[in-house]
C-alpha positions in Angstrom: -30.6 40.5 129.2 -31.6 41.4 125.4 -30.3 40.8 122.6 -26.9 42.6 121.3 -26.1 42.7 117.7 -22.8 42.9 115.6 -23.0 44.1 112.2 -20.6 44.0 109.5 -21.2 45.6 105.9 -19.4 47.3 102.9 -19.6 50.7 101.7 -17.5 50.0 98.9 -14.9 47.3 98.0 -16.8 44.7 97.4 -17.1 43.1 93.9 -14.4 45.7 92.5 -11.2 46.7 93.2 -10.8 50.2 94.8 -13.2 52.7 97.4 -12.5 50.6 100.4 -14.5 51.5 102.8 -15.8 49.0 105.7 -18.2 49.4 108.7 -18.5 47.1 112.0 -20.9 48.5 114.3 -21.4 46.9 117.6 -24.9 48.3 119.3 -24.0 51.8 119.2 -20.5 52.1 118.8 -19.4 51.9 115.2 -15.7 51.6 113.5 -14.8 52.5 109.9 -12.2 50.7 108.6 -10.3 52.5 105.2 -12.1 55.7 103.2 -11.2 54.8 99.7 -11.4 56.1 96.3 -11.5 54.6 92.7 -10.5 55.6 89.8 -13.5 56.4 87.1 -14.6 54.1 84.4 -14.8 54.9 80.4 -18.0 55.6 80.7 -17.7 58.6 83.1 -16.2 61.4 80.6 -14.9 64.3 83.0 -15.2 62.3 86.9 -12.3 62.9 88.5 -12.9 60.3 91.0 -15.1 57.8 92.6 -16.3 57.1 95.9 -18.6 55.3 98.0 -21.9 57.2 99.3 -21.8 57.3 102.9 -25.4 58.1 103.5 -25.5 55.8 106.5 -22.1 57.4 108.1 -24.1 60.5 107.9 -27.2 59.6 109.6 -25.1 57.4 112.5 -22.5 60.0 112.7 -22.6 60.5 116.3 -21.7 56.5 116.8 -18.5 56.8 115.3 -15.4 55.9 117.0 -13.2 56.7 114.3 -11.9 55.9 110.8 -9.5 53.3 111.1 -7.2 53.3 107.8 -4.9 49.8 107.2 -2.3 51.9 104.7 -1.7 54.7 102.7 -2.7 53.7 99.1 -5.3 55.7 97.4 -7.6 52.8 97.2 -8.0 53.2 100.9 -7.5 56.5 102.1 -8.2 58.9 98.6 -12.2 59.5 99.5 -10.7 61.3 103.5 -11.2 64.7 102.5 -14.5 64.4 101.1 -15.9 62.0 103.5 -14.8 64.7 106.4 -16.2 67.3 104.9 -19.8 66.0 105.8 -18.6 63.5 108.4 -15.8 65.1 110.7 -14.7 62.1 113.1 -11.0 61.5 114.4 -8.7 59.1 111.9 -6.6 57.0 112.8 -3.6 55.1 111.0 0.2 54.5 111.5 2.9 56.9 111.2 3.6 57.0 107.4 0.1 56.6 106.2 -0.8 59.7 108.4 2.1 61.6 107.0 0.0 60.9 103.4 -3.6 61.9 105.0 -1.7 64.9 106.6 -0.9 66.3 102.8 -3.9 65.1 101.1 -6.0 67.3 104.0 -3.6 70.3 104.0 -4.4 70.5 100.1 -7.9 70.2 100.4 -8.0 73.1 104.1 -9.1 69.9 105.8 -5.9 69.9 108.6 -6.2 72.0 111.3 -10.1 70.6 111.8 -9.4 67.2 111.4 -8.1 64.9 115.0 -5.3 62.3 113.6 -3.9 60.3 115.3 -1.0 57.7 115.0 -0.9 54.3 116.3 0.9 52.1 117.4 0.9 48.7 116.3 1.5 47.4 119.6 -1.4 49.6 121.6 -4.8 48.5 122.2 -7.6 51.1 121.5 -10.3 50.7 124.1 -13.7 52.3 123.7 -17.2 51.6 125.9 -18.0 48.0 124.5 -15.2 47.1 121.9 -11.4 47.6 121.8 -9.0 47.9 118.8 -5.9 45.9 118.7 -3.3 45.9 115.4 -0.7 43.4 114.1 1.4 44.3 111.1 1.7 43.1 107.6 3.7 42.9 104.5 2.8 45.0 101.6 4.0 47.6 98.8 4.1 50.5 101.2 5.4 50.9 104.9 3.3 51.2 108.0 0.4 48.6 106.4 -1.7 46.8 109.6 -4.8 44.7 110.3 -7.1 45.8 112.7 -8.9 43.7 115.2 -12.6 44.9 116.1 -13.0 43.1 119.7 -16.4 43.0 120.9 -18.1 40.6 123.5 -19.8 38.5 120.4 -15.9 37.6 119.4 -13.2 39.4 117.5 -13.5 40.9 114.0 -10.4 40.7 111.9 -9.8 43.1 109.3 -6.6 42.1 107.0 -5.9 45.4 104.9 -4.3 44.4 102.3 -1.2 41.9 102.5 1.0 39.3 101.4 3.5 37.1 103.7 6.9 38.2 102.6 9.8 36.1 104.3 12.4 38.1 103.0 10.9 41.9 103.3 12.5 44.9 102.8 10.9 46.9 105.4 9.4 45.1 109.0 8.1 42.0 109.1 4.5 40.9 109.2 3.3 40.1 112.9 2.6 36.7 112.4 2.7 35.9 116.2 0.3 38.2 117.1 -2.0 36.8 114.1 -2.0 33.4 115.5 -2.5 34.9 118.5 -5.9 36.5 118.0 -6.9 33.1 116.2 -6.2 31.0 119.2 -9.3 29.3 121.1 -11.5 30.3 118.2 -11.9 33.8 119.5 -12.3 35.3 115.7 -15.9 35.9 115.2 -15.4 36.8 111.3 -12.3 36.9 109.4 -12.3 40.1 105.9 -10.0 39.0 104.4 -7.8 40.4 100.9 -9.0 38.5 97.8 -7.1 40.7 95.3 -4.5 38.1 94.1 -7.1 34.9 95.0 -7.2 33.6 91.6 -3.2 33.3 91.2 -1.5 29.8 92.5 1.2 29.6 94.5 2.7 32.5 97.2 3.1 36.1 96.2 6.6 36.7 95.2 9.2 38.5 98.0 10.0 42.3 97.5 13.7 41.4 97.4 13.3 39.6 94.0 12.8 43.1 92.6 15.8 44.4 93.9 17.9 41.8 92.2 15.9 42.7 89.0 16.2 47.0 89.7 19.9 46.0 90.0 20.4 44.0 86.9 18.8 46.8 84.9 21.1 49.2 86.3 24.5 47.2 85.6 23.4 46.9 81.9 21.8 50.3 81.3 23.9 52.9 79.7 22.2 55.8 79.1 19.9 57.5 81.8 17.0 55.2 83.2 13.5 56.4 83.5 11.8 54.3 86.7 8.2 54.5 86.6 5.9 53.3 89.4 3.2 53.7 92.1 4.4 57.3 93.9 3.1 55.1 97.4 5.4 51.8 96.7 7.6 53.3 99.3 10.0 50.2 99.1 10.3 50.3 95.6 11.2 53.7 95.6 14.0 52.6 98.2 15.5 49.9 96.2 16.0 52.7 93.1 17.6 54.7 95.6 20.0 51.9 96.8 21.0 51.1 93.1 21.5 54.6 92.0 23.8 54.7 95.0 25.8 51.4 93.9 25.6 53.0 90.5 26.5 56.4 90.9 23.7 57.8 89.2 22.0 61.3 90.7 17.9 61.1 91.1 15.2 63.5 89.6 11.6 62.9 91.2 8.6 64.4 88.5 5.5 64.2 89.3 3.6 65.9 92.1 2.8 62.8 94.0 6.3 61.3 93.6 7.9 64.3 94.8 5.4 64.5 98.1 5.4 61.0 98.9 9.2 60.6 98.7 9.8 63.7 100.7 7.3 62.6 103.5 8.6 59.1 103.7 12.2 60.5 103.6 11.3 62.6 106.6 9.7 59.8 108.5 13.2 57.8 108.0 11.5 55.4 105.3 13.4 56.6 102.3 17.4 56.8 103.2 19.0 58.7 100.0 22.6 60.1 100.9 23.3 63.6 100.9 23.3 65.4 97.2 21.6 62.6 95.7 18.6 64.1 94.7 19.2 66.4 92.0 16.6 69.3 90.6 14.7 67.9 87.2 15.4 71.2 85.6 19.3 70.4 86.0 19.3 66.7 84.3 21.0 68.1 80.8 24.0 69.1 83.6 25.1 65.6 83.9 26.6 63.0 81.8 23.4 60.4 80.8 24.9 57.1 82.2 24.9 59.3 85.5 21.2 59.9 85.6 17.8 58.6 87.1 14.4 60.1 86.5 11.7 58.9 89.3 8.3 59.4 87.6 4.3 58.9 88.0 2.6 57.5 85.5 3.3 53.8 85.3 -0.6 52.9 84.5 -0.7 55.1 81.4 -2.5 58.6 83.2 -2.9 60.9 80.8 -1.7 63.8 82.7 1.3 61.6 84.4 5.0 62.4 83.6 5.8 59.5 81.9 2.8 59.8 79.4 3.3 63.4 79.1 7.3 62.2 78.2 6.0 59.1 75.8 4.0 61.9 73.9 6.8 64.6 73.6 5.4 67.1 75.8 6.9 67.2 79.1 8.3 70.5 79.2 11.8 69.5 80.7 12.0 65.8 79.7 12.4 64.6 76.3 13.3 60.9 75.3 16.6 60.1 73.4 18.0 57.3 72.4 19.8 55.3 74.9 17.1 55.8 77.6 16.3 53.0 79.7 12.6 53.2 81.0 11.2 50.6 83.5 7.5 50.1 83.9 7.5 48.6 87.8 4.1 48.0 88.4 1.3 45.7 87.0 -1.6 47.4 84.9 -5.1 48.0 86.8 -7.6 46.3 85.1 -9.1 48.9 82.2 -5.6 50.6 81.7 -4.3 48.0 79.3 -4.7 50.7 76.6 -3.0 53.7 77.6 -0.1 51.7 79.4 0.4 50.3 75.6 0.3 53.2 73.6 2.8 54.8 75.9 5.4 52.0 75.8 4.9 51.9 71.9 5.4 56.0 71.5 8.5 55.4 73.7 9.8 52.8 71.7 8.9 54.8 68.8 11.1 57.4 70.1 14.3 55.3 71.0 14.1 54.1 74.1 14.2 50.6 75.3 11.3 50.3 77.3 11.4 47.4 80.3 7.8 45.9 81.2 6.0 42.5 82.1 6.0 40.5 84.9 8.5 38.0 83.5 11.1 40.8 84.1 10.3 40.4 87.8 10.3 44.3 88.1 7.1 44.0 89.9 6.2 42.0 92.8 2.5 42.2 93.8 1.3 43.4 97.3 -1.2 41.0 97.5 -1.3 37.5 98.7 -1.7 34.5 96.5 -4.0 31.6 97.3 -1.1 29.9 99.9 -0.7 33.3 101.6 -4.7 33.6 101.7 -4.8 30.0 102.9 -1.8 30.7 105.7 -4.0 33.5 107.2 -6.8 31.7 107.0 -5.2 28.7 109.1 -3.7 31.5 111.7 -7.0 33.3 112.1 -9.2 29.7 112.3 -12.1 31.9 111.8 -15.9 31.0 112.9 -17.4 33.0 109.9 -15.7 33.9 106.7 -16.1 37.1 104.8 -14.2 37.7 101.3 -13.2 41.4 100.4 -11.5 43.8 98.5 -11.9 41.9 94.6 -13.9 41.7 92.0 -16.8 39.2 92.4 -15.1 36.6 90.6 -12.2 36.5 93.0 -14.2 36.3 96.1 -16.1 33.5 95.0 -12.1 32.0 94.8 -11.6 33.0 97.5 -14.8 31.2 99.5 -13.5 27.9 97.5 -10.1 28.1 99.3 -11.9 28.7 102.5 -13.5 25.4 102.2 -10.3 23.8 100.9 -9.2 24.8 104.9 -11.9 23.7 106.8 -14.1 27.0 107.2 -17.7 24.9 106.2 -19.3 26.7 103.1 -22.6 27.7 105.1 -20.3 29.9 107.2 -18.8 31.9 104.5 -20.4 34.8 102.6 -20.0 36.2 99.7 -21.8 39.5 100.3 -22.3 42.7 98.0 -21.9 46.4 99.2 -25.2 47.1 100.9 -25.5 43.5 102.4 -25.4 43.5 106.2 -23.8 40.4 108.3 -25.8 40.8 111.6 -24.7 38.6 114.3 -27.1 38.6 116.9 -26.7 37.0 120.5 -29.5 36.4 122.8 -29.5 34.7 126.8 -30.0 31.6 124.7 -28.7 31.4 120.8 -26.4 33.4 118.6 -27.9 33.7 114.9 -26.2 35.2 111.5 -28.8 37.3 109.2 -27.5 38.3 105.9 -29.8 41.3 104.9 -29.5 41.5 101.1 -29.5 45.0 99.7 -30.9 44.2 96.8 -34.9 43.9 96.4 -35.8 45.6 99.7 -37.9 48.4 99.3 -36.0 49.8 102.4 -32.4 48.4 102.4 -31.1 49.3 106.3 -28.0 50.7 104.4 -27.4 52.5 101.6 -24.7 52.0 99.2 -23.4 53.2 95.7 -21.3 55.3 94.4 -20.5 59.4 94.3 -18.7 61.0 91.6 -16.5 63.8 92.4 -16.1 66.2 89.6 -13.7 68.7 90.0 -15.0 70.6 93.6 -18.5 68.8 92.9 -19.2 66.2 95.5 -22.4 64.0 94.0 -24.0 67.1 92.1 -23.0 64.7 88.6 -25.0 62.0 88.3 -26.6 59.6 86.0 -28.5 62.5 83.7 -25.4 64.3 83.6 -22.9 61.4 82.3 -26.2 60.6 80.2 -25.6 63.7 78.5 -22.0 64.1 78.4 -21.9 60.5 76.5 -24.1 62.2 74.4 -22.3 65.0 73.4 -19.2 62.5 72.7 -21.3 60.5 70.8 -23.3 62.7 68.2 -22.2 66.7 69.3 -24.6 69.0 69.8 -27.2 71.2 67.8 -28.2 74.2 69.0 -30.9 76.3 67.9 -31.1 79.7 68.8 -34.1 82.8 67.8 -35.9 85.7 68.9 -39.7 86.1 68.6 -42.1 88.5 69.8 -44.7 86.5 71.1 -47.4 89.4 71.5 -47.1 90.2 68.1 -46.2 86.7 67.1 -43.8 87.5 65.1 -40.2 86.4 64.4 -37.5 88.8 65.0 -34.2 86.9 64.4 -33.2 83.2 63.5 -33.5 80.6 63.7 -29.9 80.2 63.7 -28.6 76.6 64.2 -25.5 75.9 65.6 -23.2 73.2 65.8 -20.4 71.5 67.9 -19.2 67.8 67.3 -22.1 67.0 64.5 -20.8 68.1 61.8 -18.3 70.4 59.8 -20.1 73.1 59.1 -18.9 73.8 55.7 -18.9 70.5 54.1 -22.4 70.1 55.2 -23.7 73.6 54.1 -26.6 71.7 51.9 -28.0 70.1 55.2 -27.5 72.8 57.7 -29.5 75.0 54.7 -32.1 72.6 54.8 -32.2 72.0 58.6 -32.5 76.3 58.9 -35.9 76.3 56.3 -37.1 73.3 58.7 -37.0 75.0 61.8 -38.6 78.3 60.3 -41.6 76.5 59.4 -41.8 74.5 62.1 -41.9 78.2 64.1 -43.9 79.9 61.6 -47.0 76.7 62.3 -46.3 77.2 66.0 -47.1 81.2 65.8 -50.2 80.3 63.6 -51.8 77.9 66.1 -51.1 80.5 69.2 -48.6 77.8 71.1 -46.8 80.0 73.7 -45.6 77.6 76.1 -41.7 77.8 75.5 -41.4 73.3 76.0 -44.1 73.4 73.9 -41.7 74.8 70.9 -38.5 73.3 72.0 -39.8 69.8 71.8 -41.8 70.7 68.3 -38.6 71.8 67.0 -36.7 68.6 68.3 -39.0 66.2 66.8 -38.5 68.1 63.4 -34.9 67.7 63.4 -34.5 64.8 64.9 -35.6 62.6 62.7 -34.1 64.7 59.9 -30.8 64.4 60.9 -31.0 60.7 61.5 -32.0 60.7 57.9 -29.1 62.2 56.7 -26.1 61.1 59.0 -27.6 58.1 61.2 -26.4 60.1 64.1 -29.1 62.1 66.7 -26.9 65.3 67.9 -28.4 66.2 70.9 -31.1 69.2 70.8 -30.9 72.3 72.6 -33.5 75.5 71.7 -32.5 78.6 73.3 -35.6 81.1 72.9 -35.2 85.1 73.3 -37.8 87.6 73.8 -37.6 90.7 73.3 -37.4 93.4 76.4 -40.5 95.9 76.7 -40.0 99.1 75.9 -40.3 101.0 79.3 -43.5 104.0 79.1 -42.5 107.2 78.3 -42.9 108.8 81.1 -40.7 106.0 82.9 -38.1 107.3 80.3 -38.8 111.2 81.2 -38.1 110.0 85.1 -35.0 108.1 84.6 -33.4 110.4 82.6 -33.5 113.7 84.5 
């Protein structure tokens, strides 16, 4: 009998929050579990998105079983149609998160090649050596699950994201079936949700913003603007319940709002009576106190409704006093700032803006440190591995391990790249943790691609290099014609600028700059230099330092050299003509 191996490893989701994407591969059988994207940083001017490099799902594709998704938030299903486009294996997720993958594929001409198929919490997924099993949990949106890799080394339990929610709005969280799967000590390893590991207590219920949605809606008496995650299905719900109690008709804006509360509508997750939903474009038909506006843009976007609105130019909403806007949703780390300029241009323009979590218009998906403890206690798990959080809140989240009895030498903190191998012999079983780091050969790849536009990983370092660059100092551009057989000049330099400088305030320096380059070309031409780099970086380390001189900024350089085109013999001339 040899040895048999279970490995566990992120591709992303590690140390950050967002591009979930995990991989447990038993021998030759392999399960990915969520396909997640991330919003960029500041310092990616122009990235649409971000998401984790799949190198090694490329080179093993043939051993996968599946992608295995635990909801339908972007964090954990937004990377789909670009990790199918090079990796086409069946996905697999409940009923209302495949309703979301369904869209997002149809958009990008992904659906009719793509095998989905829906589970069923209660089914068992067998394969050659492992089997899937599922259990559900409480979260912001419908249809959330676990996953439970079984292999012959022991089970591998896969949370999702979750919370324990004794009053939920929707189904409640299988915890039967949870302490089900930890009895006997059958987990092998336990990934587990550290988003909310930091914060004391339990994770308030769903219900508790109902009451506070209400309450908003009794005093409220102009039109309310609602403003939240387009996938917080059950928030969306509880609007629709008060609008009925209320009277008040609902406009959706926003192109995510409006697909994500028609699909869960269809699916029976969203009940809004008959004539409820009115068409944006009719809101100026009906009395305010009658009206609410359903919008995207809660975490400050800049091209999402509310922002657009806060800014005066949405083209069919515009704020007037009396409005009611509710911010139900708690700001992503890094977009602080644009969530606070938007509430201040809103009250600026006369509404009375509702935000903060001591209005209890948000309740967190994610567990606090006694829901993280309670699954830790169902699951009993022999090996502990924290996910899905920044660094600081897995390390937490390990300290509340050991608060419950998992021993500290059994829990790891790992890093995408790092591989938990579990190997099992006639004789032993033995954990390896492979770091990624200072291998000259890591055994997996990880990092990040940037998607830019249609671009899948064609912008990288160089490119955002430059492009903080060009926000930084502009650009300089110089531009001539010169004959080099005769050595000779025939137009320019001309230099020209974009984000430097204005141009005519700083006609003195450009003047300067212009008699610079000339002589700079004109001792070029005299020493017999043709090489084309040759020039352009002669000419760069002439300006260069020139402009630093006078502005302290370094624009960057660019030196677009023309030749002339040779005159074709006569007798070419004499052909082509007749």
């Amino acid at each position: 009998m040899s040895e048999s191996v279970v490995s566990i490893f992120a591709l992303g989701g590690l140390g950050e929050i967002g591009k979930n994407m995990y991989v447990i591969q038993f021998e030759d059988e392999i399960v990915v579990v969520d396909s997640g994207g991330k919003f960029p940083e500041e310092d990616m001017p122009g990235i649409d998105l971000v998401i984790p490099d799949i190198s090694y799902l490329i080179q093993h594709k043939g051993k996968i079983k599946g992608i295995f998704l635990t909801h339908g938030h972007e964090d954990h299903i937004g990377a789909l149609p670009y990790v199918l486009k090079q990796v086409n294996v069946p996905v697999y997720g409940a009923a209302l998160t495949i309703g979301l993958v369904e869209a997002k594929l149809k958009e990008h001409r992904l659906l009719r090649e793509t095998k989905l198929h829906v589970i069923d919490p209660e089914q068992t997924l067998p394969f050659e050596k492992i089997s899937l099993s599922f259990f559900r949990t409480n979260h912001t949106i419908p249809d959330s699950l676990g996953i439970a890799v079984h292999t012959p080394h022991g089970t591998v339990v896969h949370t999702g994201d979750f919370k324990f929610d004794l009053t939920p709005i929707g189904n409640s969280a299988d915890i039967a079936k949870m302490a089900q799967l930890g009895e006997n000590k059958q987990v092998l390893a336990l990934l587990s949700d550290s988003t909310n590991s930091e914060r004391e207590g339990g994770t308030p219920s769903e219900k508790v913003v109902g009451e506070a949605i209400d309450h908003i809606f009794h005093l409220a008496q102009g039109r309310i603007l609602f403003s939240t995650f387009a996938s917080n299905v059950y928030r969306l719900q509880q609007v629709v319940q008060a609008a009925v109690r209320y009277r008040r008709k609902i406009a959706l804006i926003g192109r995510s709002m409006e697909k994500v509360f028609e699909i869960a509508q269809r699916l029976g997750y969203i009940k809004a009576p008959e004539g409820m939903l009115i068409d944006a474009r009719d809101i100026d038909r009906y009395k305010a106190e009658e009206i609410v506006i359903l919008c995207t843009g809660s975490q400050g976007e800049p091209m999402a409704a509310l922002t657009r609105i806060a800014q005066g130019s949405h083209r069919m909403v515009k704020i007037i006093p009396g409005d009611t806007v509710v911010y139900s949703s708690s700001p992503i780390p890094g977009n602080d700032v644009n969530i606070n300029r938007s509430i201040d241009l809103l009250f600026r323009a006369g509404a009375d803006v509702k935000y903060g979590s001591h209005l209890e218009i948000h309740a967190s998906g994610h567990g606090s440190q006694e829901d993280l403890k309670l699954m830790l206690n169902l699951m009993k798990p022999k090996y502990f591995i924290p996910i899905h959080g920044e660094y600081r809140m897995l390390v937490q989240h390990a300290k509340l391990a050991e608060e419950v009895g998992i021993a500290s030498e059994n829990t790891f903190i790992l890093e995408n790249g790092d591989v938990f191998r579990h190997t099992k012999s006639p004789t032993q079983a033995t954990v390896i943790i492979e770091r990624n780091k200072n291998q000259n050969n890591p055994s997996v790849q990880s990092g990040i691609v940037l998607v830019d536009g249609s671009g899948i990983g064609d912008v990288g370092n160089i490119v955002l290099r430059d492009r903080k660059r060009f926000a930084q100092d502009g650009i300089m551009i110089v531009v001539l014609t010169v004959d080099m057989k005769e050595r000779k000049v025939l137009a320019g330099p001309d230099l020209v600028t974009r984000g430097f400088v204005y141009v005519r305030e700083s006609e003195d320096m450009m003047r300067e700059a212009t008699q610079l380059t000339r002589q700079t070309v004109h001792q070029l031409l005299e020493k017999g230099i043709t090489s084309w780099a040759e020039w352009k970086q002669q000419i760069s380390n002439t300006l260069t330092p020139y402009f630093i001189s006078k502005t302290n900024r370094s624009p960057m350089m660019m030196t677009i050299i023309m030749e002339p085109e040779t005159t074709p013999p006569l007798d070419e001339q004499t052909s082509t003509s007749s």
